[in-house]
TORVO-441379 format. One record per residue (C-alpha): residue number from 1; residue in one letter; chain; y, z, x. Coordinates in Angstrom, 1 decimal. Layout:
<seq->NUM type->a mol->A north->Y up->Z east->X>
...
end
This chain:
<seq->1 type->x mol->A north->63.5 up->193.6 east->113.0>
<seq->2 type->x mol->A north->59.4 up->192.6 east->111.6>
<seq->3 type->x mol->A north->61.1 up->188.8 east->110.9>
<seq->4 type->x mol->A north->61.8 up->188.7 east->115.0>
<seq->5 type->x mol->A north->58.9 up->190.6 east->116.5>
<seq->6 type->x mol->A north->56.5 up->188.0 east->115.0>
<seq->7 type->x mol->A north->59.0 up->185.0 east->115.8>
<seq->8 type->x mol->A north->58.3 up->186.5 east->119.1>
<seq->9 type->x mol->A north->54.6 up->186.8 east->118.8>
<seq->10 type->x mol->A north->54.4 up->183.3 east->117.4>
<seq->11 type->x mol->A north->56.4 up->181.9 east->120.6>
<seq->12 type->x mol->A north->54.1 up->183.9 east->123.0>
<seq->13 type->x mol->A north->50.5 up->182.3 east->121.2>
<seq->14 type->x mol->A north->51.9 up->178.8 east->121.7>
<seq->15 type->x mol->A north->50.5 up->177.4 east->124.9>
<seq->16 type->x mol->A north->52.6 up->174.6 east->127.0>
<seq->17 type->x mol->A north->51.8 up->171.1 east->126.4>
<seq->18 type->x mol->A north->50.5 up->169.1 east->129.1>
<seq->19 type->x mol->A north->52.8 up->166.4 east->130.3>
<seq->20 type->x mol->A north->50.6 up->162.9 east->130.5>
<seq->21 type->x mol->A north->53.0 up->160.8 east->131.3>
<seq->22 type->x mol->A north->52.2 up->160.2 east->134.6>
<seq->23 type->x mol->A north->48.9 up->158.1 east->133.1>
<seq->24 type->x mol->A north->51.1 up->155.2 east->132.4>
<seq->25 type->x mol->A north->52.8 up->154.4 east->136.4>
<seq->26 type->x mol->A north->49.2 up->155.2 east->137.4>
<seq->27 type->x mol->A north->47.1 up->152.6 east->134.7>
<seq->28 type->x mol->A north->50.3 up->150.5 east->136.4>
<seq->29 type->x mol->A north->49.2 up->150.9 east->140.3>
<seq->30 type->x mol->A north->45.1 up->150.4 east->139.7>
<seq->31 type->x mol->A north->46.5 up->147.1 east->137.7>
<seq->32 type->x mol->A north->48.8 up->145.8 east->140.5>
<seq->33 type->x mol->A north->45.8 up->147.0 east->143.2>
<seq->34 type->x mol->A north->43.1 up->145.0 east->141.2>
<seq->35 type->x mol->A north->45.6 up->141.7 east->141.0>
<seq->36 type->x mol->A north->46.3 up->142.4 east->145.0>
<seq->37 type->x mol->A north->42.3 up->142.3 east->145.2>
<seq->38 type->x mol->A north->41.7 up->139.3 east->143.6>
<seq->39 type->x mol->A north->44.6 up->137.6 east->145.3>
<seq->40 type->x mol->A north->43.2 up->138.7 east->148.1>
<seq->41 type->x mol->A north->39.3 up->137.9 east->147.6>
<seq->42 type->x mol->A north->40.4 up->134.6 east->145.9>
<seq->43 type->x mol->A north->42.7 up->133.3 east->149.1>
<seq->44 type->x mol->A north->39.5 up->133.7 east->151.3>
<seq->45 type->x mol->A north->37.6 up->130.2 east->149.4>
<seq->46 type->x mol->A north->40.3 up->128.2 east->147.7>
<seq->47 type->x mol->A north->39.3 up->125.7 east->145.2>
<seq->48 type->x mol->A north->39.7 up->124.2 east->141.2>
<seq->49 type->x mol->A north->37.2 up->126.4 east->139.9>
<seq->50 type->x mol->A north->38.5 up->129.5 east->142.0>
<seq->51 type->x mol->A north->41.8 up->129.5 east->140.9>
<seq->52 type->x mol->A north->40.9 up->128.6 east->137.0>
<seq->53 type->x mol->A north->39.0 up->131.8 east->136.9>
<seq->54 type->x mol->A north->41.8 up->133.5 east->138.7>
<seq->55 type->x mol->A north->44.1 up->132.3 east->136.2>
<seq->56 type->x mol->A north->42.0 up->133.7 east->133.5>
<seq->57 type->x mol->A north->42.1 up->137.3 east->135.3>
<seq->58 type->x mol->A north->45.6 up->137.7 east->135.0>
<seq->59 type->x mol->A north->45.7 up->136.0 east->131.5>
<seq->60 type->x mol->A north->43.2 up->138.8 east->130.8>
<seq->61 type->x mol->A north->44.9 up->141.4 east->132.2>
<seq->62 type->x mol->A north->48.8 up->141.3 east->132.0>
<seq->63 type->x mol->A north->48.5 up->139.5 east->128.4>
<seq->64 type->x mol->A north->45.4 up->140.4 east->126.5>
<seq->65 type->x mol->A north->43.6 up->142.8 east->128.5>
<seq->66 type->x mol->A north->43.7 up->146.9 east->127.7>
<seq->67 type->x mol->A north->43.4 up->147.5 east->131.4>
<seq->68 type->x mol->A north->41.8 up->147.1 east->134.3>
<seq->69 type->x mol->A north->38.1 up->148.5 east->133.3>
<seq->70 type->x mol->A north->37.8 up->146.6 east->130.1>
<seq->71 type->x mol->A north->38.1 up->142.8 east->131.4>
<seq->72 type->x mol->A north->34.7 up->142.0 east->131.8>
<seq->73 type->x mol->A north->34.4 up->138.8 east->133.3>
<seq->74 type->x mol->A north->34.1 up->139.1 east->137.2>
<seq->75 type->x mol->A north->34.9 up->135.8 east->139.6>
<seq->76 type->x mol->A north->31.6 up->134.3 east->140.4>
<seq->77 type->x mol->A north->31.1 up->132.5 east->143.8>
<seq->78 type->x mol->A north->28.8 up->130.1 east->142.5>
<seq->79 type->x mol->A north->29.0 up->127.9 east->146.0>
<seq->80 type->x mol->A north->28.9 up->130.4 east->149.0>
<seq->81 type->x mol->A north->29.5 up->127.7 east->151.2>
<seq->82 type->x mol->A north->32.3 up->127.1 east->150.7>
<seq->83 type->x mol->A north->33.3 up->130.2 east->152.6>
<seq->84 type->x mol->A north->31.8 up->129.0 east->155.2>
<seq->85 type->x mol->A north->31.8 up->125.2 east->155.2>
<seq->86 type->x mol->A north->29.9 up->124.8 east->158.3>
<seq->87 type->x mol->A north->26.5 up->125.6 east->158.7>
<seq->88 type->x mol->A north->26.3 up->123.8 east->154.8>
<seq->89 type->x mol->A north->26.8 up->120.5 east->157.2>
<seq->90 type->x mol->A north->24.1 up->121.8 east->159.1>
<seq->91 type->x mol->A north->21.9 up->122.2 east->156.5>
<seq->92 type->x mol->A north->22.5 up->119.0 east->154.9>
<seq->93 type->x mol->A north->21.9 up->117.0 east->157.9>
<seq->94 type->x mol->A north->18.6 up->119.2 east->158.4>
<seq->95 type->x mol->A north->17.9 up->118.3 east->155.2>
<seq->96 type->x mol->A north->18.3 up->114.3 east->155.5>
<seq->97 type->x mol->A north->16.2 up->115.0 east->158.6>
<seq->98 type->x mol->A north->13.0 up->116.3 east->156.6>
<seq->99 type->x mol->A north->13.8 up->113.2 east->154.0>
<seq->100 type->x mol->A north->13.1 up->110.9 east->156.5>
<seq->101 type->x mol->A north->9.8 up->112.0 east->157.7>
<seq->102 type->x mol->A north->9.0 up->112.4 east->153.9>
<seq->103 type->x mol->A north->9.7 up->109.1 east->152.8>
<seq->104 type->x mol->A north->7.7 up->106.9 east->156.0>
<seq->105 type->x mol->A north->4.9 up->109.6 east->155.0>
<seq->106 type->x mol->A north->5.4 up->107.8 east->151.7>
<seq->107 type->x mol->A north->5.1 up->104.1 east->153.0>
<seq->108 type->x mol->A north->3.0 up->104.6 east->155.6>
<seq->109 type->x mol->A north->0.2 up->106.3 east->153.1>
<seq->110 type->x mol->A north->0.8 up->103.3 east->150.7>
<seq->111 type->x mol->A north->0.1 up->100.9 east->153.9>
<seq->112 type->x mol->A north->-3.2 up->103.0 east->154.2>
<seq->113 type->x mol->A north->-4.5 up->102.5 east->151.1>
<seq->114 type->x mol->A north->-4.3 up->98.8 east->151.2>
<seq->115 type->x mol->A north->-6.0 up->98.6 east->154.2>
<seq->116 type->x mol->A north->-8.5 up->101.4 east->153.1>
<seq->117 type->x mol->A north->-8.9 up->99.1 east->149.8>
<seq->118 type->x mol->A north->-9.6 up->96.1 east->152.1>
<seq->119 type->x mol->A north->-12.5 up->97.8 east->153.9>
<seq->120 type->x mol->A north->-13.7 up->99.2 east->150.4>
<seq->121 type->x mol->A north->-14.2 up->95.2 east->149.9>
<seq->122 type->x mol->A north->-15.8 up->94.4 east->152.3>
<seq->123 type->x mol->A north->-18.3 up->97.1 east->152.0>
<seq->124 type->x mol->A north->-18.3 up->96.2 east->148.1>
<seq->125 type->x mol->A north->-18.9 up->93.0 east->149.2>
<seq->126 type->x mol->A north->-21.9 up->94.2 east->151.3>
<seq->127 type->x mol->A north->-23.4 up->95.7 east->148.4>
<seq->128 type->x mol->A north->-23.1 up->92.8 east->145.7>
<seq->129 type->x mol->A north->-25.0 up->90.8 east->148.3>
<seq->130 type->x mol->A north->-27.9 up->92.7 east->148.9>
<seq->131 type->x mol->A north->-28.1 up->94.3 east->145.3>
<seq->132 type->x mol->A north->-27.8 up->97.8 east->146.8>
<seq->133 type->x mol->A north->-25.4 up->99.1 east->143.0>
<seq->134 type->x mol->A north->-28.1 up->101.7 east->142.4>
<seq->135 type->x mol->A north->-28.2 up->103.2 east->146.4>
<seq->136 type->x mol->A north->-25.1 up->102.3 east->147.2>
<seq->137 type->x mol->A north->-21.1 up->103.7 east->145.9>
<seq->138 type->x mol->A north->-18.0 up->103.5 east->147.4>
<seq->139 type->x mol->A north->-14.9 up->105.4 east->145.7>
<seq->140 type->x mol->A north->-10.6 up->106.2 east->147.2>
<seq->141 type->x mol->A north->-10.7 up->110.0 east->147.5>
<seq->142 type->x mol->A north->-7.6 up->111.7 east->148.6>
<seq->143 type->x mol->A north->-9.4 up->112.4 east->151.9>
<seq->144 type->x mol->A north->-9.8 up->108.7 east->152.3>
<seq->145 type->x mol->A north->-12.3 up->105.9 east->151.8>
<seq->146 type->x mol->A north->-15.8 up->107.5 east->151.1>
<seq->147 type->x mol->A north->-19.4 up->105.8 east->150.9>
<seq->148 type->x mol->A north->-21.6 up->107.4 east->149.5>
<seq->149 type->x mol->A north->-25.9 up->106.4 east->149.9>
<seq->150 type->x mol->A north->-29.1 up->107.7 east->148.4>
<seq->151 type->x mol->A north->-31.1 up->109.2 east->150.5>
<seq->152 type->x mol->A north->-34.3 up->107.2 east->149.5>
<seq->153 type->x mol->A north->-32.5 up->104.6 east->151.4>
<seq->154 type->x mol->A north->-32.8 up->105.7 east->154.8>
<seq->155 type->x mol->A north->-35.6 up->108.5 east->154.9>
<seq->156 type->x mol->A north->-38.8 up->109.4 east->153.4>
<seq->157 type->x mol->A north->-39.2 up->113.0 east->151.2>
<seq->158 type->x mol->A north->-38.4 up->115.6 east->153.5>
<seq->159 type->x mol->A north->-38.0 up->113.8 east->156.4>
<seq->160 type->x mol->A north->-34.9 up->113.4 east->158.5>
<seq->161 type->x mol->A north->-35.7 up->110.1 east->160.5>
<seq->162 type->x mol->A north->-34.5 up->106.7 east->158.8>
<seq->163 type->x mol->A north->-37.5 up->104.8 east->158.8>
<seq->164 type->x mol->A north->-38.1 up->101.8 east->160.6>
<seq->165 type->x mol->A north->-37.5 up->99.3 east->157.6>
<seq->166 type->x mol->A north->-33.8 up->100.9 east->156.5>
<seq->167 type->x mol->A north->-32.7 up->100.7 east->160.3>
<seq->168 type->x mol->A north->-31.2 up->97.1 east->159.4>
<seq->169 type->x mol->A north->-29.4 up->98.6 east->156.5>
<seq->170 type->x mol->A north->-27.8 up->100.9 east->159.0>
<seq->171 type->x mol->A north->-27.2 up->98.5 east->161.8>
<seq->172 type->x mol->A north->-25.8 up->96.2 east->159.3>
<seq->173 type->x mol->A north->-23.2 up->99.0 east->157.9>
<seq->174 type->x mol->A north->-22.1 up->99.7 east->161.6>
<seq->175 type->x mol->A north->-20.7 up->96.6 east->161.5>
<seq->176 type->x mol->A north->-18.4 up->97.0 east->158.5>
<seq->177 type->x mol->A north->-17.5 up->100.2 east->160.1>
<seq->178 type->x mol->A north->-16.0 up->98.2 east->163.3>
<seq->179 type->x mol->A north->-12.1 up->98.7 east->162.2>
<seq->180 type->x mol->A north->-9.2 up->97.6 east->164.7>
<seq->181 type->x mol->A north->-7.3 up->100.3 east->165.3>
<seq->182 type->x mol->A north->-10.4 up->102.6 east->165.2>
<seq->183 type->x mol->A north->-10.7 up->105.5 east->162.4>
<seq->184 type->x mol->A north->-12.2 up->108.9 east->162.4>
<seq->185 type->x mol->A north->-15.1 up->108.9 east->160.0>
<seq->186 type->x mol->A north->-17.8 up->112.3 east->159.5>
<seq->187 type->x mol->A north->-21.6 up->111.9 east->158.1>
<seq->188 type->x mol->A north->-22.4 up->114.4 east->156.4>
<seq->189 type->x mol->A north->-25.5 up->115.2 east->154.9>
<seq->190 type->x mol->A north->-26.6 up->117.0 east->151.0>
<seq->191 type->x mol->A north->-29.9 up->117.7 east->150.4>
<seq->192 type->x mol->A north->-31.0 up->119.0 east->146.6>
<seq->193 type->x mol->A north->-31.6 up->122.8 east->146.0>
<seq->194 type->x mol->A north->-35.7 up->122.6 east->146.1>
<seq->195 type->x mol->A north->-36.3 up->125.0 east->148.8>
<seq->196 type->x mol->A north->-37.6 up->122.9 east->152.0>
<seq->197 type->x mol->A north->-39.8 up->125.2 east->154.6>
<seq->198 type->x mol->A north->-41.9 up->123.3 east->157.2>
<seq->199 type->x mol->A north->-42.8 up->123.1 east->160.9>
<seq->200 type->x mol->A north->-39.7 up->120.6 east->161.2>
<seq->201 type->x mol->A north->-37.1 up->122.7 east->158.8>
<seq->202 type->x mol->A north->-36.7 up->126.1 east->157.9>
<seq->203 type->x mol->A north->-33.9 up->125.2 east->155.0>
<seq->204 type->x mol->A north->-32.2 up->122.5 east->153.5>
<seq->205 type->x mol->A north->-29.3 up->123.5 east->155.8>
<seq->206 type->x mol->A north->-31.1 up->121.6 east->159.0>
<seq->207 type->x mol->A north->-32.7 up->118.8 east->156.9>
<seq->208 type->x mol->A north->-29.2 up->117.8 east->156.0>
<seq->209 type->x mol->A north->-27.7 up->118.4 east->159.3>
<seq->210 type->x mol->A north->-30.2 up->116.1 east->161.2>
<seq->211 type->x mol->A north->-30.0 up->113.4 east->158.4>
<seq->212 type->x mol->A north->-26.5 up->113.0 east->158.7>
<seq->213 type->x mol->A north->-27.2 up->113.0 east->162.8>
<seq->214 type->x mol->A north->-30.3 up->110.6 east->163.0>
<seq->215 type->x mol->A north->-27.8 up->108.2 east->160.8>
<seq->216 type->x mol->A north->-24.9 up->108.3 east->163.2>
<seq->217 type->x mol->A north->-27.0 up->107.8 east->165.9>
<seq->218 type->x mol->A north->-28.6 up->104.4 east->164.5>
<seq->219 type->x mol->A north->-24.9 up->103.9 east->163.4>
<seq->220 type->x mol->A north->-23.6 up->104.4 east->167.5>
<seq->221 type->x mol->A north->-26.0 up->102.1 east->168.6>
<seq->222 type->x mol->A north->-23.4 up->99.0 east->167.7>
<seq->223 type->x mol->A north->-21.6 up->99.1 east->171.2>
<seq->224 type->x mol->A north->-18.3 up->98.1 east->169.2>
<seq->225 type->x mol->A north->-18.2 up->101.6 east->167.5>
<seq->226 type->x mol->A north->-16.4 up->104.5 east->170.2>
<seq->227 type->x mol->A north->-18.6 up->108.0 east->169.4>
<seq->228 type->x mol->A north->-15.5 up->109.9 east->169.7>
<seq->229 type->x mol->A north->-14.1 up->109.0 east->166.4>
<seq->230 type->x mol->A north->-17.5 up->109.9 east->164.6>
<seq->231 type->x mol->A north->-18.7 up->113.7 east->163.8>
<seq->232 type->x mol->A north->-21.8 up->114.8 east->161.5>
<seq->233 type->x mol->A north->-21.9 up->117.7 east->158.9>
<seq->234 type->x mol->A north->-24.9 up->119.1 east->156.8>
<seq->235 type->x mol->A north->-24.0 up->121.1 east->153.7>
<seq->236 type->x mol->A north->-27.5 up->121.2 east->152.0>
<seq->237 type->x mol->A north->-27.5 up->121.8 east->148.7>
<seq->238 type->x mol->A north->-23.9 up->123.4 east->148.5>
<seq->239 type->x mol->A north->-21.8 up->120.2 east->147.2>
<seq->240 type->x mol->A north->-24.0 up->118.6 east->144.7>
<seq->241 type->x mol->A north->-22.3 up->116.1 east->142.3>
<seq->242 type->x mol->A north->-25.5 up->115.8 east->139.7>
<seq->243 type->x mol->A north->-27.3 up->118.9 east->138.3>
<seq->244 type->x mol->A north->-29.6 up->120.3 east->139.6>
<seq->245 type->x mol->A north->-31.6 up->121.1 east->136.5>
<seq->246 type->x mol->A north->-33.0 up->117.2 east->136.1>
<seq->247 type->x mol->A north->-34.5 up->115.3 east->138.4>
<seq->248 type->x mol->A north->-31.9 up->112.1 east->138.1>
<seq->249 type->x mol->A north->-29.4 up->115.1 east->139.1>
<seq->250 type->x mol->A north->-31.4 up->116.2 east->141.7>
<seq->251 type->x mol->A north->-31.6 up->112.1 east->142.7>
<seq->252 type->x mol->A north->-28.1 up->112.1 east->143.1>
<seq->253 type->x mol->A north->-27.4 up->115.2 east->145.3>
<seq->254 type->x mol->A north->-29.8 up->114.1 east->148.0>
<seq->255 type->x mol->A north->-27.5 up->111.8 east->149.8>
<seq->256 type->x mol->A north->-25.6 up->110.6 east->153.1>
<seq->257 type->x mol->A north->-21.6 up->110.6 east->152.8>
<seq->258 type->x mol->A north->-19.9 up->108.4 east->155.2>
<seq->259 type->x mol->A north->-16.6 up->109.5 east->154.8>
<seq->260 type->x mol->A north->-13.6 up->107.1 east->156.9>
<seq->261 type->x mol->A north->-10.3 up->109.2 east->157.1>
<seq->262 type->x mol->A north->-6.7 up->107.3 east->156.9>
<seq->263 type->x mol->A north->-5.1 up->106.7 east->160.2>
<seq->264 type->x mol->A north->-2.2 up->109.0 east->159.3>
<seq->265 type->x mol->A north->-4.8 up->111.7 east->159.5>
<seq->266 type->x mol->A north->-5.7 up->110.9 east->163.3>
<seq->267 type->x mol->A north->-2.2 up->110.7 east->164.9>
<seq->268 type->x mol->A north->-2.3 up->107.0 east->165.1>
<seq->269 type->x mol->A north->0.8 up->104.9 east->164.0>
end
């Protein structure tokens, strides 16, 4: 009678194992819905690569996967073009578009500098004759053809008027600036940093602005030269190119630019 009560009791502690065999047809359907996915995602851009990296999705999953979750390598859509082939056209005929522009910017600017080199000759030329290598520089910038003069060419210490004697120099630099088609070219002005304060100029500003003028002005009088391509500029002692703290430094900043742009630069063709 004791042997069967705790039989009994025994039977009544054990508790009913849980059935898990509906993991396996479930594994099965999230399986068959992740191929149906693929097929699916994979049908909408059809290519080589696509379908080589669909092939390896089912090799990973049917034959060497463990399921679903542990394949790790995803389908990349390198080319999103392809699903939509055709604004791709579009943007490749924009870009052959832009290329063209590009490329005459190209010749045109190499067309430029020859004929900006051919004026630096001439001016060059200009120079050797009348021994001018100390007052006188010319250099190709990537603004354009710049000429560059000592200001103890043109004006006295101080003063913004060329004097009479360096009014040939000037005249005879107009000429070289007579260019067919016609370029735009700015004067500007640079003064050192020695404070300036007379009855004439309060600041090196308006010395250097009415240098640069007064030049253009002798420059304008050569009737073959149109005053809307030319413009003045005074930066006074804010664009020095020699210090400052000697006096051959100094030397150097107190100058007239004549600066002649490229063509390209003015619209013309």
């Amino acid at each position: 009678m004791k042997v069967i009560m705790s039989r009994r009791r025994r039977e009544k502690k054990e508790e009913p194992h849980t059935d898990e065999t509906w993991l396996l047809p479930y594994a099965d359907l999230l399986t068959l819905l992740l191929a149906l996915f693929i097929v699916l995602f994979a049908a909408s851009s059809v290519d080589a690569q696509k379908f080589q990296k669909l092939s390896q999705v089912f090799n990973g999953i049917f034959l060497g996967g463990t399921g679903p979750i542990d394949f790790q390598q995803p389908i990349e859509n390198d080319d999103h073009s392809k699903d939509n082939p055709e604004p791709i056209e579009e943007e490749k005929q924009e870009e052959k578009e832009d290329k063209t522009p590009k490329e005459d910017e190209v010749i045109l600017d190499l067309e430029e500098q020859k004929e900006l080199e051919a004026i630096q000759s001439k001016i060059n030329a200009y120079i050797q004759k009348n021994d001018f290598h100390n007052k006188f520089d010319t250099s190709l910038t990537t603004e354009g053809l710049l000429l560059t003069i000592r200001d103890n060419v043109l004006f006295q210490s101080g003063k913004a008027e060329v004097r009479e004697e360096d009014k040939k120099t000037a005249k005879e630099l107009a000429v070289l600036l007579e260019m067919e088609p016609p370029r735009n070219i700015i004067i500007s002005g640079h003064t050192d940093n020695v404070p300036i304060k007379n009855a004439q100029f309060q600041s090196n500003w308006e010395l250097s602005v009415m240098r640069a003028v007064n030049f253009m002005k002798i420059l304008l009088e050569d009737r073959n030269l149109d005053p809307k391509w030319f413009s003045a500029k005074g930066y006074g002692e804010f664009q020095p190119i020699g210090n400052n703290a000697t006096e051959a430094g100094r030397a150097k900043n107190r100058r007239v630019e004549v600066l002649i742009l490229p063509r390209i630069k003015n619209g013309e063709e």
